[in-house]
C-alpha positions in Angstrom: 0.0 0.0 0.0 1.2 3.2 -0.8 2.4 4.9 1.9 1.3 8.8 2.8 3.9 11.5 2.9 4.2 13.4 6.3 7.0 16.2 5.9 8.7 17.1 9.4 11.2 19.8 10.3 12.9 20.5 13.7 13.2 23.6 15.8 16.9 24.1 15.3 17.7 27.6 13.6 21.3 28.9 12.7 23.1 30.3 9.8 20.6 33.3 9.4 17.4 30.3 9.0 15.1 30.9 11.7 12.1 29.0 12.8 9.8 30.8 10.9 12.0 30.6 7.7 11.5 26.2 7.9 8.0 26.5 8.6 7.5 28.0 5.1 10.0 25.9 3.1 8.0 22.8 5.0 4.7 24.0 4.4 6.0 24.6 0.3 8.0 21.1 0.0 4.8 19.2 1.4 3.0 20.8 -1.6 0.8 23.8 -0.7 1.3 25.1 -3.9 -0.3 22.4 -5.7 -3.6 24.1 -4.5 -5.1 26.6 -6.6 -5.7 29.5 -4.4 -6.1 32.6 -7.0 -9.1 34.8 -5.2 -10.1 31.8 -3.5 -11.1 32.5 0.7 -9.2 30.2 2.7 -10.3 29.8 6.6 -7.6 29.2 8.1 -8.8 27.0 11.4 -6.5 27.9 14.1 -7.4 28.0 18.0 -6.7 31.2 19.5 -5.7 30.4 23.2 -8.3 30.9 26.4 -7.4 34.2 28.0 -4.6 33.3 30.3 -3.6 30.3 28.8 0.0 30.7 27.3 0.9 27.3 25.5 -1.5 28.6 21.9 0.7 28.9 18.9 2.3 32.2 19.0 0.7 34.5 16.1 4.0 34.5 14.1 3.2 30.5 12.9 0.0 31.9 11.2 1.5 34.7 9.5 4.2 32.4 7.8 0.9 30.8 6.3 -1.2 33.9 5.5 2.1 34.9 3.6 2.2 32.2 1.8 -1.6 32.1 0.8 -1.4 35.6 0.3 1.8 35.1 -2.3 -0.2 32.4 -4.0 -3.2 35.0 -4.4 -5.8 33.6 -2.1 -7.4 35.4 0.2 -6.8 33.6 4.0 -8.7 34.6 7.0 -8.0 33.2 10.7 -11.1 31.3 12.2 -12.8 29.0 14.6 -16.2 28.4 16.2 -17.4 29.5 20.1 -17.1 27.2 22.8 -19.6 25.9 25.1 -18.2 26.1 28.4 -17.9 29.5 30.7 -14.7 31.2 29.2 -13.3 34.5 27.3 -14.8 32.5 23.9 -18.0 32.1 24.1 -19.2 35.0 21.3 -18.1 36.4 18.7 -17.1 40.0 20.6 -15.5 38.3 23.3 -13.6 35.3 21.3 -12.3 38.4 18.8 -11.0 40.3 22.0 -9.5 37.0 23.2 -7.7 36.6 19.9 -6.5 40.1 19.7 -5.3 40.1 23.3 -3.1 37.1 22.1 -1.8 38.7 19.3 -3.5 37.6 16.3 -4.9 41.4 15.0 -4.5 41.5 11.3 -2.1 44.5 11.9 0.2 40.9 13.4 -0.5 38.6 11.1 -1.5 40.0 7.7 -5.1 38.9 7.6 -8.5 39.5 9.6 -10.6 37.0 12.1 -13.6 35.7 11.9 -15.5 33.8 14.1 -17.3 30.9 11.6 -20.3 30.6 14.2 -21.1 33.9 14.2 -22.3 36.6 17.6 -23.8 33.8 19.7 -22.7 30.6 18.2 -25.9 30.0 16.1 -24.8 30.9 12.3 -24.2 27.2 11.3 -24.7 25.2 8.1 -26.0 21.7 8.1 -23.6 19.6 6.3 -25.4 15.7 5.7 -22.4 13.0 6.3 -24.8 9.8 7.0 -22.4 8.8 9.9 -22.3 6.4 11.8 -23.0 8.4 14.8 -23.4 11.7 13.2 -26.0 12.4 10.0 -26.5 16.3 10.1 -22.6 18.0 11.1 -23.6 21.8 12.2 -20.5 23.4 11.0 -20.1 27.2 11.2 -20.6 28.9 8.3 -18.0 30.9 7.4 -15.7 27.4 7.5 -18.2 26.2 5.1 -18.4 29.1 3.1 -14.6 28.8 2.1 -13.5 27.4 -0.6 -10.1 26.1 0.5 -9.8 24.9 4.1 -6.1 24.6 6.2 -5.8 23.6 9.6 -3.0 24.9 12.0 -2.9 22.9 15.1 -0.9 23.1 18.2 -0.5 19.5 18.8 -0.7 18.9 22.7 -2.4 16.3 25.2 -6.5 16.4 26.4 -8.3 15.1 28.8 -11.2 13.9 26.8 -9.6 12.5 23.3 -6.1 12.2 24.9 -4.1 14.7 22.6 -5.4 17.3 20.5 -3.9 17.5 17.2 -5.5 18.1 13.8 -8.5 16.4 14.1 -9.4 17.7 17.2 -8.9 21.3 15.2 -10.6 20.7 13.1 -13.5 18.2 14.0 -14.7 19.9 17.4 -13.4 23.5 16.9 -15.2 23.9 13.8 -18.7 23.0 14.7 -21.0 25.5 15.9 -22.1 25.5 19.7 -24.7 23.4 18.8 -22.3 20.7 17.2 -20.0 20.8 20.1 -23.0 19.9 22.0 -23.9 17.2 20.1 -20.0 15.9 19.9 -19.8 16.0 23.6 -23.6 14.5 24.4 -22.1 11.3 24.1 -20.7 10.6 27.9 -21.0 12.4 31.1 -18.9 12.8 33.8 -18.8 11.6 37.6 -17.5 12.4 40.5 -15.5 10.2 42.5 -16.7 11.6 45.5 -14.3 10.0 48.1 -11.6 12.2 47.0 -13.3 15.6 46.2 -12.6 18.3 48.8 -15.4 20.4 47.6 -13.3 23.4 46.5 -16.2 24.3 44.1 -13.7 24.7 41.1 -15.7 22.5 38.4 -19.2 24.3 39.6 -17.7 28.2 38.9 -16.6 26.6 35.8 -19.5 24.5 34.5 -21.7 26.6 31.9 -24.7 24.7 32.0 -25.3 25.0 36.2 -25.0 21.6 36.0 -22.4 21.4 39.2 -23.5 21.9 42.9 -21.8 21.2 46.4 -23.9 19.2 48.8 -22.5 18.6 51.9 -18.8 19.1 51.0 -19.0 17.4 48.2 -19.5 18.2 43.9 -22.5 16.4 42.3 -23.7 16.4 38.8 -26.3 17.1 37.2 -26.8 14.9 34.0 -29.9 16.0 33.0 -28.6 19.3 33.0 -24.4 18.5 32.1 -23.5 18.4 28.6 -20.1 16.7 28.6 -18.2 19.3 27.7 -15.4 17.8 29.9 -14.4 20.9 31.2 -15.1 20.3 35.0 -12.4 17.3 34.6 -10.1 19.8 33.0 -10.0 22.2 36.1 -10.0 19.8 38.8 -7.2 19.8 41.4 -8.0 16.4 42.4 -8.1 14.5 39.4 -11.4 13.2 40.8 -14.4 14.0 37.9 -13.9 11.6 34.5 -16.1 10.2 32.1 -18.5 7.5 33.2 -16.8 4.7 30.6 -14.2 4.5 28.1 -17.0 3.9 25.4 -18.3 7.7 25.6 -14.5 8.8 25.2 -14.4 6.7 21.9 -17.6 8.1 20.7 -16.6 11.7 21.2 -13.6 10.6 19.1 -15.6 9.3 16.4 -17.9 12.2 16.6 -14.7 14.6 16.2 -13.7 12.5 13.0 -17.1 12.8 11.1 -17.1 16.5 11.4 -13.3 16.8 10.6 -14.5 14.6 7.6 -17.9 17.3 7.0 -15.5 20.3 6.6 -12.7 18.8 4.4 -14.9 16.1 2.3 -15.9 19.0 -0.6 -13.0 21.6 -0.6 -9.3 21.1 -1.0 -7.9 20.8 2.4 -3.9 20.7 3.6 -2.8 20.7 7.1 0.0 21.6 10.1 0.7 20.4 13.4 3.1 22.7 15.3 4.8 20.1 17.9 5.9 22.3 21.2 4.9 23.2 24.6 3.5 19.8 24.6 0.8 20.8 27.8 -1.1 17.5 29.1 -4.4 19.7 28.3 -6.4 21.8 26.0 -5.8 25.3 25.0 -9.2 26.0 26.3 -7.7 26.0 29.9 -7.5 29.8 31.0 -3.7 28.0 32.6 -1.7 25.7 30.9 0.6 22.9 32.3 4.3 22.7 32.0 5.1 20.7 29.0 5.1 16.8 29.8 8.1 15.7 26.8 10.6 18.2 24.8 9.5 20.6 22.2 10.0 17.9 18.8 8.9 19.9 15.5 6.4 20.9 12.7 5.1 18.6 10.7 2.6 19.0 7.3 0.7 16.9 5.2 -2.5 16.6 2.7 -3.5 13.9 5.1 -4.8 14.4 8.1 -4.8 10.9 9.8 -1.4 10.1 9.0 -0.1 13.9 10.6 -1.9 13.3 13.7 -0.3 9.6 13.8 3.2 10.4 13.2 3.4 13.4 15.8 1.9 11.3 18.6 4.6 8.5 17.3 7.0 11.0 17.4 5.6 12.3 21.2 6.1 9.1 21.9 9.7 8.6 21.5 10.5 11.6 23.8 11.3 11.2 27.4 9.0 12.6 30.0 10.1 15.5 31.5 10.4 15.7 35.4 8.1 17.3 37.7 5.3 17.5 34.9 1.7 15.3 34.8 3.5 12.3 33.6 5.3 12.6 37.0 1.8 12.6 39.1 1.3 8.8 38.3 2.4 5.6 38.0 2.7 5.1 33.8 0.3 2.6 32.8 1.5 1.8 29.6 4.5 3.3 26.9 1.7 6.2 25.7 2.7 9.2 27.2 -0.9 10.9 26.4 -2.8 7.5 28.1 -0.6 7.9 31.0 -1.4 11.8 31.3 -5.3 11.0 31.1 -5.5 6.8 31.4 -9.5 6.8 30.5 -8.8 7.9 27.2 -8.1 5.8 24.1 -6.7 8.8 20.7 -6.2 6.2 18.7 -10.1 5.8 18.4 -10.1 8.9 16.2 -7.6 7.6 13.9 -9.1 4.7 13.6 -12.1 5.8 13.1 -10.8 8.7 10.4 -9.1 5.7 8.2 -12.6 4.3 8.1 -14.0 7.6 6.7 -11.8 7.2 4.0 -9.9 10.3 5.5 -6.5 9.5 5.3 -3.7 6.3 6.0 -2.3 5.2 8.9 0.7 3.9 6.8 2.8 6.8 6.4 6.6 8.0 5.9 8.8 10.9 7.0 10.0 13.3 4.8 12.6 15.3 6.7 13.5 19.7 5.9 16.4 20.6 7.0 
């Protein structure tokens, strides 16, 4: 079977080549410029970084590939959807302040944002898939709108899917509010009561009042809880996860059909950004230290064999001390299982070489 090309450069810069420089001869020698982008928009699906959190992509990454676009005569703007959970991103106004405050004005990086979703998270276009899990993707509408799509993903670890790479990107952070809902509706979590102190993090943090504190203790309400996840995000205790591995697959085979209803009609091409590795989602308004060494940038027309070779490549790196691969006794060789155990990432990938999506057979093709 032929194999899928996955181009990779490190972070080493001398000789007058900086970082920036190998980011646009990788993105070029993976074969953006096979894609016709004269006056075509281009949403360029990037995730902008809670307020507070610090491990987002720095603004300069997406400037090397508005440049490019911009050189190839498309027309690239920066995007992603709201989130569901209480935050600086939940509207339009507030997500475009978050972005600016983090740098990405079009004043810093050559193009403007736009939230796909629109003021409130309701501007969404039904995309039909006939998934297995998923029939009607609600994908925002500017996304759809495009007519080329790229992702650029800071590759990292989650507590839901286990890392968050281009899938995740693409998949949860481009469906409305309403798709995220439906993405996440699959499992709910609990609370292992025995070891909650009651600190009340996870209820000032829930968006849906789904959280309360009865006699020292956080209790959820399902009816109410829409497994977003983010509860298990903040907690100090590690106490709140998902009720059974199943719902975690699900959610990962949720995130794969709607990766698969934004990139299934348009030309598509896509980078991972490999550093400040945190064990959880940008979404956090914190971020962890980095659990392995910064490793790279990696590009590819296929999305299932990028996210595959930077968690290979995460892999190979040795933990670094006194980060969340230090909190616990490693369960397996899977750095991102042994950061959040009741996860299983390699659900999505799975699931994405089912869709017809991409390979998981792929080789390196190393920039220097």
């Amino acid at each position: 079977m032929e194999k899928s090309n996955v181009y990779f450069t490190d972070f080493r810069a001398h000789n007058g080549v900086s970082v920036l420089n190998k980011l646009e001869k990788l993105v070029k020698e993976a074969g953006i410029e096979k894609i016709d982008f004269k006056d075509k928009f281009v949403a360029i699906k990037i995730h902008f970084g809670e307020p507070g959190n610090l491990a987002f992509l720095r603004p300069n990454y997406a400037k090397v590939i508005v440049d490019v676009i911009k050189e190839l005569g498309g027309k690239p703007f920066l995007t992603d959807c709201n989130t569901l959970y209480v935050g600086g991103r939940t509207n339009a106004l507030d997500h475009i302040d978050a972005a600016y405050t983090n740098g990405f004005s079009p004043f810093s990086t050559g193009c403007h944002v736009i939230i796909a979703d629109g003021l409130k998270g309701t501007e969404e276009t039904i995309v039909p898939i006939n998934g297995e899990y998923v029939t009607e993707a609600k994908i925002g509408s500017a996304i759809v709108d495009a007519d080329i799509f790229i992702s650029l993903s800071h590759f990292k670890g989650h507590e839901l899917t286990g890392y968050g790479g281009c899938l995740k990107n693409i998949g949860m952070g481009c469906g409305s509010r309403a798709g995220k809902k439906e993405m996440h509706d699959s499992g709910k979590p609990i609370v292992h009561q025995e070891n909650c102190i009651g600190c009340g993090i996870c209820q000032k943090n829930c968006a849906h009042d789904a959280i309360s504190i009865v006699n020292g203790k956080a209790s959820i309400d399902h009816r109410k809880c829409v497994g977003c996840g983010r509860c298990m995000g903040v907690c100090p205790q590690h106490t709140i996860e998902v009720s059974n591995e199943e719902a975690n697959n699900i959610l990962n085979r949720k995130i794969a059909e709607y990766a698969y209803a934004v990139i299934k009609d348009k030309p598509n091409f896509h980078i991972n950004i490999v550093m400040d590795i945190s064990p959880n989602c940008d979404c956090h308004s914190e971020n962890d230290v980095s659990i392995i060494p910064d490793v790279g940038m990696f590009a590819s027309f296929d999305p299932i064999a990028l996210d595959l070779a930077c968690a290979d490549a995460c892999n190979k790196q040795e933990p670094l001390p006194n980060s969340a691969l230090t909190d616990q006794k490693p369960v397996c060789m899977d750095h991102f299982i042994n950061a959040h155990p009741e996860t299983n990432w390699m659900s999505s990938i799975d699931y994405g070489v089912k869709l017809q999506m991409g390979k998981k057979e792929y080789q390196i093709i190393t920039i220097k």
